[in-house]
Every structure is written in structure tokens, then in C-alpha cells.
N, C-alpha and C positions, 0 to 999 in steps of 0.2 A: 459584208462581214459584220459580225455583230461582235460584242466584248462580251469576256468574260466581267458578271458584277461583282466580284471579289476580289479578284485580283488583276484586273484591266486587260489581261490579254486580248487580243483580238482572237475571233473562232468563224470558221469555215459553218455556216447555217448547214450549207447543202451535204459537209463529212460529219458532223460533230455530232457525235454518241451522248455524247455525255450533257443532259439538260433538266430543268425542271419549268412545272407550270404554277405559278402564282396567280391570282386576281386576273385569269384569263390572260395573261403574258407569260411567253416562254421565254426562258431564259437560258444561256448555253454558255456550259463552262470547259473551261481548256482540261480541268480536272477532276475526279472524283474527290477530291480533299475540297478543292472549291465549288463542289456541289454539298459537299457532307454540310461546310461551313454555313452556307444558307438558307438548306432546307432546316438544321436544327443548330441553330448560332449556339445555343445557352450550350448544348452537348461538346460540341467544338472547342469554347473559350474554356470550359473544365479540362480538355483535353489537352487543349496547349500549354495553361496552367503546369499540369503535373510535367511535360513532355519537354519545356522549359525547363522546368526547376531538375530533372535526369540529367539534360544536355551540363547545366552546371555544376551540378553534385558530382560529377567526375570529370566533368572538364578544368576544373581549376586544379584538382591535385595531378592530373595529366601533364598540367600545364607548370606546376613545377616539381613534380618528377622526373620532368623530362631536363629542364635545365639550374635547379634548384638541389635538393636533394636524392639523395638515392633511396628507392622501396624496397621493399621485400622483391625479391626474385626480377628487381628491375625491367629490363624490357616488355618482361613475361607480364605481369604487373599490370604494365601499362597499356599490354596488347589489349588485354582482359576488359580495361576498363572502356578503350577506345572502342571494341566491338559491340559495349552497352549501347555508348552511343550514337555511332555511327547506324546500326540498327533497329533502334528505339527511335528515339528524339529525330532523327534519319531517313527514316522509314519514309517520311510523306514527301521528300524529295526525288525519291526514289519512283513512288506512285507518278509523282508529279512528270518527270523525265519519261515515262512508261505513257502518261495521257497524253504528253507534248509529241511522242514519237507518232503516237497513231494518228493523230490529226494533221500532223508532218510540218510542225511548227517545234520552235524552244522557248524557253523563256526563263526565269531566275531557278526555277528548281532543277534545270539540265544543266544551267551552270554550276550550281552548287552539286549537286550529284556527280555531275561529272570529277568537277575539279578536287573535294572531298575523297571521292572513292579512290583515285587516281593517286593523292596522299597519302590514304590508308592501306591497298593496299599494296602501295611501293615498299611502305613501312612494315608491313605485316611478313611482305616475303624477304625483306632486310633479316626482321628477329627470326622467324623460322625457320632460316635458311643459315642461320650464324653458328659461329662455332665455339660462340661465348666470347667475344669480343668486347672490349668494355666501354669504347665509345664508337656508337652508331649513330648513322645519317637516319635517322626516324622523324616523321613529319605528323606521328601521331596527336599533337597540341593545334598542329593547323586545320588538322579536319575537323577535332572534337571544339575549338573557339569557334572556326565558320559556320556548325550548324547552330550553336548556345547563343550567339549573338542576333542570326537570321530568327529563330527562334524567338527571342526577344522583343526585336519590332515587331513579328509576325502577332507576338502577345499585346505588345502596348497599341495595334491598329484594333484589333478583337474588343480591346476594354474601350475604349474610344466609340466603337459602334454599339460596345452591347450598352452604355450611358446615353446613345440617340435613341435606343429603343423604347426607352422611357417616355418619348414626348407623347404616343399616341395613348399609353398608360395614364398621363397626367392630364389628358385633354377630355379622356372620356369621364374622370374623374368628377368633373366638370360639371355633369349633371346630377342633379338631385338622385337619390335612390328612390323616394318615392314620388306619389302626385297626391292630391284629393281628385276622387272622382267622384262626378254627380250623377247619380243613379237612382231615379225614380226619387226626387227631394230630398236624398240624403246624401250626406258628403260621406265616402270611403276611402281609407289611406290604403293605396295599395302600391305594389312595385313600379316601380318606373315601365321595366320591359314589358307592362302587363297590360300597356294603354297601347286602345285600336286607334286606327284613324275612325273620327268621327264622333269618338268620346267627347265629354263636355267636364273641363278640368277647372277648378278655383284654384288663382294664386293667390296670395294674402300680399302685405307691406312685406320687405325682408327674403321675402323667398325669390330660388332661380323657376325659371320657366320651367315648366320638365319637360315635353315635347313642342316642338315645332306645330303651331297652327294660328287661329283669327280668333281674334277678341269679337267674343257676343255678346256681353253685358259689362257694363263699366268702364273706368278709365285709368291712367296712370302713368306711371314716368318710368323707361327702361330703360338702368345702363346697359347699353349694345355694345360698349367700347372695346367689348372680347370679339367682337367679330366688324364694326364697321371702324373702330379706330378714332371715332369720337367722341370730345373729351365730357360733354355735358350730355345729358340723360335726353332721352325721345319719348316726347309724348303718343301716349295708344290711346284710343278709343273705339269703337264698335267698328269692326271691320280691319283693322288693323293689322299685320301681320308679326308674329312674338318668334324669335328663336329658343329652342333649350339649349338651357345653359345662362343667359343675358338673366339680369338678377331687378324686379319689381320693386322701387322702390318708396313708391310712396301707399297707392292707392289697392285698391281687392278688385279684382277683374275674374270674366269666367271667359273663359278660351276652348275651343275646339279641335282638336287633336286633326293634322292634316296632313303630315309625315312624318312615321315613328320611324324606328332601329336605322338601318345603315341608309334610310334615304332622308333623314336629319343633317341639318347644317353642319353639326358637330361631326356625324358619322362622314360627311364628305369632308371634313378639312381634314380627319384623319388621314379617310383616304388617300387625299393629293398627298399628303406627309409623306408616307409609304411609297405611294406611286414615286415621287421625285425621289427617292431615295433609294429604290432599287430600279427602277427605269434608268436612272442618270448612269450611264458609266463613269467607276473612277477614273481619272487621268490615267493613262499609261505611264507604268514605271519606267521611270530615263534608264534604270539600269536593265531593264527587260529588254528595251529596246536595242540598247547597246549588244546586249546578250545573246538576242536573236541573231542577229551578225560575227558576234566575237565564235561563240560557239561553233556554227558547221566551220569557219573560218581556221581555225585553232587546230578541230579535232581531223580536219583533212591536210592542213602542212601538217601536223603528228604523224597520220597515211602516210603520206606520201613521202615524209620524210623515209620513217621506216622503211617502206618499200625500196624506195632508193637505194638505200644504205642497204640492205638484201641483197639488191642486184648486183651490186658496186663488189660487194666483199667474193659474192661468188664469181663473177663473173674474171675478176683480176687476180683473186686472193685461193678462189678454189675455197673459199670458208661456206660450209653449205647450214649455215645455225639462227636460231632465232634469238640469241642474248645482245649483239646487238642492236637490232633494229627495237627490242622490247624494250633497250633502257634509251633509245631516240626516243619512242613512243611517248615515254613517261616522264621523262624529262621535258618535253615540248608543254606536254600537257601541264605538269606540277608548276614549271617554270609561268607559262601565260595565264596561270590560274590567278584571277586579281582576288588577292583573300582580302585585302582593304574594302572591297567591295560590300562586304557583310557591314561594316562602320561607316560607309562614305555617308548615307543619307540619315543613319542613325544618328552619329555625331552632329552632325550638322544641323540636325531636328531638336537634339538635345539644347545644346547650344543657345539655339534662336527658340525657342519654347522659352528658356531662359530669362533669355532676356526681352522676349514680349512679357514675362512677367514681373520683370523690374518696370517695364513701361505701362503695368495695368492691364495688357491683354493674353488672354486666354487663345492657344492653338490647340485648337482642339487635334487636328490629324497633318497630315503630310496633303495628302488631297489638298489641304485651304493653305496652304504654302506655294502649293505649286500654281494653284487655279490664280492668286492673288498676285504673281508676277506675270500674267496675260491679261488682265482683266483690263478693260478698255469703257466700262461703264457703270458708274455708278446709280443705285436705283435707292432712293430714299424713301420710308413713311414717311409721314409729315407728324401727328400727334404722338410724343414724347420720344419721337425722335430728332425732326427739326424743332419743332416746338418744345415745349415744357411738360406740354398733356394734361395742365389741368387751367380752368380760368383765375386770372390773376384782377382784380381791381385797379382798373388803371386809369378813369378821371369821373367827376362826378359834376355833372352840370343844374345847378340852383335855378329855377322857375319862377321863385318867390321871396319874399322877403327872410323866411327862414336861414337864421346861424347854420353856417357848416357845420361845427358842433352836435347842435339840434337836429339835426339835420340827419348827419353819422349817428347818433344815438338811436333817435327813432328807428333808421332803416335796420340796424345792428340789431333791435330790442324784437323785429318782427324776424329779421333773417332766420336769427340764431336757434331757432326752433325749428329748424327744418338740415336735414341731410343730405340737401344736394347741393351739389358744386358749387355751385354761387353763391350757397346758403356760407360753403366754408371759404370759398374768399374773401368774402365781406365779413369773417369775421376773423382772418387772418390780418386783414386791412385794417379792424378794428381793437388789434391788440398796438398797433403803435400810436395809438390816439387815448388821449384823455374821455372820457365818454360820461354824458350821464345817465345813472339805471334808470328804466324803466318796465314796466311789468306790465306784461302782456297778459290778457284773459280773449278766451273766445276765440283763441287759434285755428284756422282752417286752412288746409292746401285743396289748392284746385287744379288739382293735375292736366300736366300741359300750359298754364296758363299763369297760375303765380300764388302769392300768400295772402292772408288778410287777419285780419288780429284788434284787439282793442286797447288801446293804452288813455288813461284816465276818462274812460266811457267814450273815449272818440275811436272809432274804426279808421286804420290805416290799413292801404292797400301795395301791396308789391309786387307788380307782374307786368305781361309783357303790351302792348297796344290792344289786341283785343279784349284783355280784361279790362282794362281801362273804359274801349267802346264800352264796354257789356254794362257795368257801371257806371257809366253817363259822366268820368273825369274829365277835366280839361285843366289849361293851364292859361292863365289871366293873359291877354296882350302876348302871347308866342304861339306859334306852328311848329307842335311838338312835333308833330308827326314829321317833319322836315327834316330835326334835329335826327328824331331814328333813325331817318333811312340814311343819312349822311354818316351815321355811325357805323351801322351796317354795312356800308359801302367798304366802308374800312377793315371788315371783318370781324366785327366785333356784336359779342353780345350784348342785349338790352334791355335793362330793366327801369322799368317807370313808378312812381313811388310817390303815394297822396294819401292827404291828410284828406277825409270826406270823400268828397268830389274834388277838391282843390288840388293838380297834381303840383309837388313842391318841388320834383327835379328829377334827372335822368343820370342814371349809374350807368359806367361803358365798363365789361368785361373783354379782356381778349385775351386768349391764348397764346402766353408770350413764347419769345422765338429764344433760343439756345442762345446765349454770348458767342459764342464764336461761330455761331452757322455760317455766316454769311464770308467771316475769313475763310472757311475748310472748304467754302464752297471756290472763293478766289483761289486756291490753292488745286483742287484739283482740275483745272483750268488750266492752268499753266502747265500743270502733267498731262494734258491734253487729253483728259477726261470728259466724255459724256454724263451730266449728269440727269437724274428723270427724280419728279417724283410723283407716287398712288398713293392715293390716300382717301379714305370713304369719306371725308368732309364733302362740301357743297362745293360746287365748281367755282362761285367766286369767294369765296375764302380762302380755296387751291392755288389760285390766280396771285392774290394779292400775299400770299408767305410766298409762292415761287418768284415773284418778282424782289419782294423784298432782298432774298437772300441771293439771287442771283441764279436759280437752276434755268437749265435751259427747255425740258421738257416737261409737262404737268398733265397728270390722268385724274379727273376725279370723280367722287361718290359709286365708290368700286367695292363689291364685295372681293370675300377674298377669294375667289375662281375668278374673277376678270382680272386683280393683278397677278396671278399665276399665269394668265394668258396673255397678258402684255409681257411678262417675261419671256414669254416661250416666243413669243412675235420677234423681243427685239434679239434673243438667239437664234431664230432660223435666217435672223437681216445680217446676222455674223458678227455680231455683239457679244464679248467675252464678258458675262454679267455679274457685278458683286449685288446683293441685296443687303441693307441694311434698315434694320427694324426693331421694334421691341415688344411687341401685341400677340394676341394669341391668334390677331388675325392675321399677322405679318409672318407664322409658321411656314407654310406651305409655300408663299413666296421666299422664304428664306432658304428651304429645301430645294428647290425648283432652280435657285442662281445655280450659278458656275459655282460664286463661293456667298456663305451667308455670314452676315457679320451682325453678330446679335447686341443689342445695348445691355448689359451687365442688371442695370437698374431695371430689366422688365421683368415678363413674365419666364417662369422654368422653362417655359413649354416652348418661348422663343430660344431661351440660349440651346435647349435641346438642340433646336432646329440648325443652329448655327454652325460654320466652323471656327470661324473668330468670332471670341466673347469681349466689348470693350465693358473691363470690370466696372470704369468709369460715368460721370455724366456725358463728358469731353465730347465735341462730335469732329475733333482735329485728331481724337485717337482712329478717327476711318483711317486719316493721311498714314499715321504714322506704322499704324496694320499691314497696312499696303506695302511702304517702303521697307518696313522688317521683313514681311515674306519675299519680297524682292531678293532682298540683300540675302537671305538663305538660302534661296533657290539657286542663286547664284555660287557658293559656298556647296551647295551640294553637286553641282557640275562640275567645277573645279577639282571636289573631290574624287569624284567619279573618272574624271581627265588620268590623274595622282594615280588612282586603284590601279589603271589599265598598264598607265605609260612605264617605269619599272621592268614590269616583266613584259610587255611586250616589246621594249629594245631588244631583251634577251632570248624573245624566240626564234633570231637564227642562228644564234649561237648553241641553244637547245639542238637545232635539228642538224648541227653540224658543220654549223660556215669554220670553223676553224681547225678539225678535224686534220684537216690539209697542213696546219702549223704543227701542232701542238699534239697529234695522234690520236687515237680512240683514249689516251688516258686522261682526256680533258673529260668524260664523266665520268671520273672522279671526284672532282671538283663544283659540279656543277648544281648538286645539290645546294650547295654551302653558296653560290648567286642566288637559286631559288630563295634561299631562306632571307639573303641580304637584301633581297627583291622585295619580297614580304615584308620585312623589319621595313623598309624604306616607303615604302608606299603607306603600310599603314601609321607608321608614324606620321608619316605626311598629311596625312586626312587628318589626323589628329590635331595637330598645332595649325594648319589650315582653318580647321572650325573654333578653333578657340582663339584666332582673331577677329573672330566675330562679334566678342565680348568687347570688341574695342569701339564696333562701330553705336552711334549715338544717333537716331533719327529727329529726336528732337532739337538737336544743335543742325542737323540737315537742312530742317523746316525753315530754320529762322533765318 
């Protein structure tokens, strides 16, 4: 059985008509409306737009016309208006009940069709059939509210998807428009699209990659952090391999084109984007599911009631007529129609949408509500999402007799000329300290390796051990090289710093950890969470943050198709998966979860991917994500319980259990239960999701 990707139904591969082929995948929908909707989305959401706004421009004066004031020619009036929309705005549940019947399935459109039609026109042959009677049993506000409200979600899911469609929009973005290309000794700017493999490209200081290939002359420093997640730049040099898109920052390199268009880095993370996004089925609607049963359920006691009542009357009565078994029929029906049912999930989306945004997070759909009350594992980036994502200065060890002071000054006086990472923490370090200026002449970077500069005619050096070898430093009576690696051990970056030859002392950067990582991580422990985390850092830097904070499982120096593919592992182990991340490299894993929960402060391209956005730095808003969708999903069951339970006490009373007392003129009456039924149930759902407002997950937590 494969799903329907729009609206989750399951479908029969071997009967289903109705499909289409994307990126070599077919896909098979329960319906022409949810095929129209994905072969051309933009056509669709215009289309709901208007077909929305019809169902309410005569749904609300329906709605009190009917029990508000009187119109022109009253029932007439409202018949008029009712068959706009019943027909119109109407129409695709009608489609929908029509695709559901051939594949020999039901689902939300045969409920509403049914139960709609079945109000309208009970009410229609009410007015037509009148002899001018001033108050009627008309049900015309139930039909025209249940399609204007279905309608409505049906529109706020459509605007939800057509704002993911953006991400692979803003990713291809990404890359430069043009390149230099070297042709025959001269440099040519031309289009991006317009580079072969094998061409020979110059990037300069400042500029992104434009295509994917190897460095053949020169060297330089590459923020990757769009695609491996780490926070300090990667030195290139001759043979190297460059992504487009990753941005050059110090040095001029020529590079060799060695996969252009859709077989580019960039062109694959879109890919997986898309792929996980219409490959993944959405969850099955709870109330589809319900439907699928309530429906043949319903409309055969309806049968069978009628028939009964047929038999009964002719066979005792000699009555040989179809009036009453037609008002069993319709009553069974009108009566077990749960109209709450169009608000159970609405309401209760509204609600907790709500109030994840009094708590700082973003719901993007229903889908990451539901997915986020099964999920059993959490999957963490590590950089700027455990971590901070960028290096912080955090102790500086003296070699020589040199003032700390002097010491911060000098390193400060060589840093601050340069733009990479460490360049600006050391000089974020350097704004809480007293310093004295000095003036640097003779500036040089030496990509990959470090800075060097001269302050009052003496040359100071800034870089990592092998600059040091390279220029013959040491350090009087210590084993520097000791002190590194014990640095390094710890995860930490390392930068070494001399006057001449003389080195004066070693600066530790590390990539600090979140304040409360290591709480959010205790906590979801106790909710008896799985936790993992990928991350394209080096395996033991992975090592030493996963232990710090406590996760249990750790993947690393992973592009982002291996943590797509650790996802898909630990879902085929039967792992209900959240992803949460903030990189452009963490998209396609965030697409790929069960549910994706984007950090607020990253990239668009991640929150794109995401279905919860924490607006936050917080990484205790995962916990608190999780137990909000809980507690709605929870809140949408209950309502859904509410929509059914009402009127189906009252369907054997519909088909006749009291007949026996009371005589066939108890339908009379029995409309006026329908409607108390209705009133009851959906007020029910109603005050049901608005004590949702009460619940507090951050007083939970604690």
C-alpha cells in the first residue's frame, strides 16, 4: 500500500488510476484534487484561496439568516446561497468521495460529502416542498460552516507547504551567478551555468566557489561551514577538493570544474530536500482514519435501517411508501454526522500554535505535532546547535617572561587584521581588557597556517606548529609541542605566538557548549529519549562535546548524505526520529526526520526545512517543543472522541429504537437532537482546546 503525499491516505498501487511521476518516483493519490495539488501546488493554493473565501462570503450571512435575522424571501434566500456553496467551494469533496469510491476506500472528503450533502439536501426538499411556513428545520448553516471551515485548514496546510518550497529556492541562491574563467591566459566572467567540467576557474579573497572541483594553483582558507558544519575555515591547497557555494576567504586560488548543474553538492542537498519531502508520507489523519470506519459504518445502519422500517410498515401496516424509510435514512445520516469534526483538529492546532508562540516556538503544520508525540529519538548537530558555532578564547598560556598585558596586545595588534574566526575572537577577548596599541606593518597571511606582521621592526608570528617548524620558533626550557597536543586532546583550537624565533605563549580556542546543553540532554533521558548526535567536525572533538553533555550516540566528519543516511538507518531500526539543527548542511537531515526542529537563530534554509522553529538560542526549547506537541495531540484526540461521541449515542435513536414508544412522530423531533448534537459536540471541542491555554510546559520542566 503506498500513501497518498497530500493528504496521507493510503492507496491500493495494483487499482489506483490516479498518479503521477516526479524524479523518477511515482506517486499515487487517492484523488484527482490531490494529484491536481501536486503536480501544480502554486495553481492549487490560488485555487483554495478564492474557493475559501466563496465557502465564507455566504457562509456567515447563511449562518445568520438562519438563526439571526430574516432576508429577503427567507428560506428561498438561503437555499440560493447554500447551493453556491455546497457546489462551488464543495465541489472537490464531492471529486474526492467519487476517487475514494473507485479505489474502494473513504476518507475525510466522503465524510464530509456525505454528511453535507445529506444536510443540504434534507433542507432543500424541507423549502421546496413548503407551503410557506415560517419556521423550518433547515440545516443549510451546517453544511455551508463544515465545508468553510474544512476549507480553511485545507488552505492554512497549502500556505505551510508553499513557504517549504522556498528552501530549495534559497539554497540554489547560494551560488554565485557568475565565475572567471581561464581561457587561453585571460580571465572571462561568464554565467555560472555556462562552466564545463574541466574548465579552469579563479576565485579571488571574498568570493563563493562557483562550481564543485580541485584546487591547481594556490592556497586558501574555506568557510565549508554551509555544508560540513564546522565552525572555523579549511585550509586548501593544490589538489584539494572546493564545493560551490563555500565562500574563499583569504587567499586567490585557480580550481578546475569537476561537477557542474544537478551533479554539484549544492544541486544534491536540494535534491535530498525534495526527495524527503515528497517521498516521506504525511502522517495519517486520526480523523481519516476514524472515517474510514465511521463511514461504510453509518451509511449501512442508515440501509438497513430504512429497509427495515420498509418491511416492517408493509408487511404489518399494508403501508407500501418510501417517506418513511427516506426520513430513517436521513436522519441516521444528518444525526451521526460529527460536524465538530471540521474544528476538532483545527481548534486545537490554533490553540497550541498559540501557545508555542508565547513559548518562542514556531509550528509550522500539524504533521510536526503529531510526528513530535511519537518521537522516541533525538538527533542533534553539534555546531551552533550543541555548541555556540563559533571559537570563543578561552585560556592563554605564557612561555616567557612577557606581561599578559603585552602579551594580549601584541597577539590583538597582529589578530585584528585578518577575518577569520579566531581573528574575531581574539578580538572579542580583547575588548574586555585594557590593551596597548600597536601598529602593525608588513602584514601577511599564510593560508592554512597563520599570520605574521611587524611591530616596531620586529616580526611577530601567529600560527599553528608547523608554522612555527617552518620558521625555526621554539620556546626556552618547555615542550611546546606537548602543551598542543594536550590542548587538542581537549578539543580545542591552537594557536602559537612569537616574538622572532622566541615563541612567548600558546592561545587555546574552543567552541563553547550551549548553557543548558548538557541539562536538556538530562532531561530527555528521563523521558526515556534516545539521544545521537552528526556532525562533520573530527571524530574526537565529536567524542569529547558528546561526552561532555551527556548524548549517548555520536557520528562524525559526515557530509550531509551520510547524516541523511544515518537517519534513514535509525528509522528503518524503528526509530520515531526528531532532527534538530541549524546549518544549511543540517536541511536535508531536518527534511528526512520524522519531525525537524530548526534552531530560530540559523540559516532560512534550515528553518525552511523544519517543522518546529525554536525562535530561541535555548536548546531546553527541544524539551519544551516536544511536550507542547504532546499535550495537542492529545487535545486533538479528545476532540475528535467529543465530535463522534454526541451523535453517535443518537444513531439508534435516528434508526428507530424508540419508534416502539413514542411512534413514527418522534421524527419530528429529531432534527432539533441533530442540531443539539451539533451545538454540543462542537462547543465541546471548543472549550476542550482552549484549556490548553492553561497548560505551562515550562513550570512541567522544572
Amino acid at each position: 500500500m503506498a500513501k497518498d503525499p497530500v493528504c496521507g491516505m493510503y492507496v491500493d498501487e495494483s487499482d489506483a488510476a490516479i498518479y503521477s511521476k516526479k524524479n523518477d518516483i511515482t506517486y499515487y493519490f487517492c484523488s484527482t484534487d490531490c494529484k491536481k495539488t501536486f503536480d501544480a501546488p502554486e495553481k492549487s493554493l490560488r485555487l483554495n484561496k478564492i474557493f475559501t473565501a466563496i465557502a465564507w462570503l455566504f457562509g456567515i450571512p447563511i449562518l445568520v439568516g438562519t438563526y439571526f435575522i430574516h432576508l429577503p424571501y427567507d428560506y428561498y434566500t438561503l437555499f440560493v446561497m447554500a447551493v453556491i456553496v455546497q457546489f462551488i467551494p464543495g465541489a472537490k469533496f464531492y471529486k474526492g468521495l467519487y476517487d475514494g469510491l473507485k479505489n474502494f476506500s473513504t476518507n475525510m472528503d466522503s465524510l464530509i460529502a456525505i454528511g453535507t450533502s445529506t444536510a443540504f439536501f434534507y433542507s432543500a426538499f424541507i423549502v421546496l416542498t413548503s407551503t410557506g411556513g415560517t419556521k423550518l428545520n433547515v440545516y443549510f448553516d451546517t453544511s455551508a460552516l463544515i465545508i468553510a471551515l474544512i476549507r480553511t485548514g485545507s488552505l492554512m496546510e497549502e500556505l505551510t507547504k508553499e513557504k517549504a518550497t522556498d528552501t530549495i529556492r534559497k539554497l540554489m541562491d547560494l551560488r554565485p551567478s557568475t565565475a572567471r574563467l581561464i581561457k587561453e591566459g585571460r580571465e572571462t566572467l561568464i554565467p555560472v551555468e555556462e562552466v564545463k567540467s574541466g574548465d579552469v576557474i579563479v576565485i579571488k579573497p571574498g568570493e563563493k566557489v562557483p562550481v564543485d572541483g580541485v584546487v591547481i594553483d594556490g592556497s586558501s582558507e574555506i568557510d565549508q561551514s554551509m555544508i560540513t558544519g564546522e565552525s572555523v575555515p579549511v585550509a586548501v591547497s593544490v589538489g584539494s577538493k572546493v564545493a560551490g557555494g563555500t565562500i574563499n576567504t583569504i587567499g586567490t586560488f585557480k580550481e578546475k570544474a569537476t561537477t557542474v548543474g544537478s551533479d554539484s553538492v549544492l544541486s544534491k542537498i536540494a535534491d535530498m530536500i525534495e526527495s524527503a519531502r515528497e517521498g516521506r508520507a504525511p502522517i495519517q489523519r486520526i480523523a481519516d482514519k476514524v472515517s474510514s470506519y465511521f463511514v461504510p459504518v453509518v451509511v449501512s445502519i442508515a440501509l438497513i435501517s430504512a429497509i427495515l422500517w420498509y418491511v416492517y410498515f408493509q408487511a404489518f401496516f399494508g403501508i407500501d411508501g418510501f417517506t418513511i424509510p427516506i426520513l430513517v435514512f436521513v436522519s441516521v445520516v444528518v444525526i451521526a454526522c460529527p460536524c465538530a469534526l471540521g474544528i476538532a483538529t483545527p481548534a486545537a492546532f490554533m490553540v497550541g500554535a498559540g501557545k508555542g508562540a508565547e513559548n518562542g516556538i514556531l509550528i509550522k503544520s500539524g504533521d510536526a505535532l503529531e510526528s513530535s508525540n511519537r518521537v522516541n529519538t533525538i538527533v542533534f548537530d553539534k555546531t551552533g546547535t550543541i555548541t555556540t558555532g563559533h571559537p570563543v578564547l578561552t585560556r592563554i598560556k605564557l612561555l616567557s617572561s612577557i606581561s599578559m598585558i603585552d602579551f594580549i596586545s601584541f597577539f590583538y595588534a597582529i589578530e585584528k587584521n585578518s577575518e577569520h574566526p579566531i581573528a574575531k575572537a581574539t578580538v572579542e577577548y580583547a575588548k574586555r581588557t585594557k590593551l596597548n596599541n600597536k601598529e602593525v606593518k608588513d602584514f601577511i597571511i599564510t593560508p592554512g597556517m597563520g599570520l605574521r606582521g611587524t611591530i616596531d621592526q620586529v616580526e611577530y608570528i601567529a600560527g599553528n606548529i608547523k608554522m612555527m617548524k617552518e620558521n625555526e620558533c621554539k620556546a626556552k626550557e618547555v615542550n611546546f609541542e606537548k602543551i598542543v597536543r594536550e590542548m587538542e586532546n581537549n578539543g580545542s583550537t591552537v594557536i602559537l605566538f612569537s616574538k622572532g624565533t622566541e615563541i612567548l605563549g600558546i592561545v587555546e580556542f574552543q567552541d563553547g557548549l550551549k548553557a543548558d546543553a548538557r541539562e536538556t540532554m538530562q532531561i530527555l533521558k528521563k523521558m526515556n529519549m534516545k539521544t545521537v548526535m552528526l556532525t562533520g567536525d573530527n571524530k574526537h572533538v565529536a567524542n569529547i562535546v558528546a561526552k561532555e553533555v551527556g548524548i549517548d550516540y555520536v557520528y562524525s566528519e559526515l557530509m550531509p548524505d551520510n547524516k541523511v543516511e544515518i537517519i534513514k538507518k535509525l528509522k528503518r531500526e524503528g526509530d520515531i526520529v526528531a532532527m534538530v539543527g541549524d546549518g544549511i548542511n543540517d536541511a536535508p537531515s531536518l527534511a528526512s526526520a520524522d519531525l525537524g526542529i530548526a534552531i530560530g537563530t540559523g540559516t532560512d534554509i534550515a528553518k525552511a526545512s523544519g517543522g518546529l522553529i525554536l525562535m530561541g538560542k535555548d536548546l531546553k526549547d527541544v524539551v519544551i517543543a516536544i511536550k507542547l506537541g504532546r499535550k495537542t495531540i492529545k487535545k486533538v484526540k479528545q476532540n475528535i472522541f467529543w465530535a463522534f461521541a454526541y451523535n453517535s449515542v443518537l444513531i439508534p435513536v435516528a434508526a428507530g429504537a424508540f419508534v416502539p414508544l413514542f411512534g413514527i412522530s418522534i421524527y419530528n423531533i429529531l432534527p432539533i437532537f441533530a442540531g443539539l448534537a451539533m451545538a454540543f459536540s462542537s462547543t465541546t471541542v471548543v472549550l476542550n482546546s482552549m484549556f490548553l491555554k492553561l497548560y505551562d510546559p515550562k513550570r512541567e520542566i522544572l
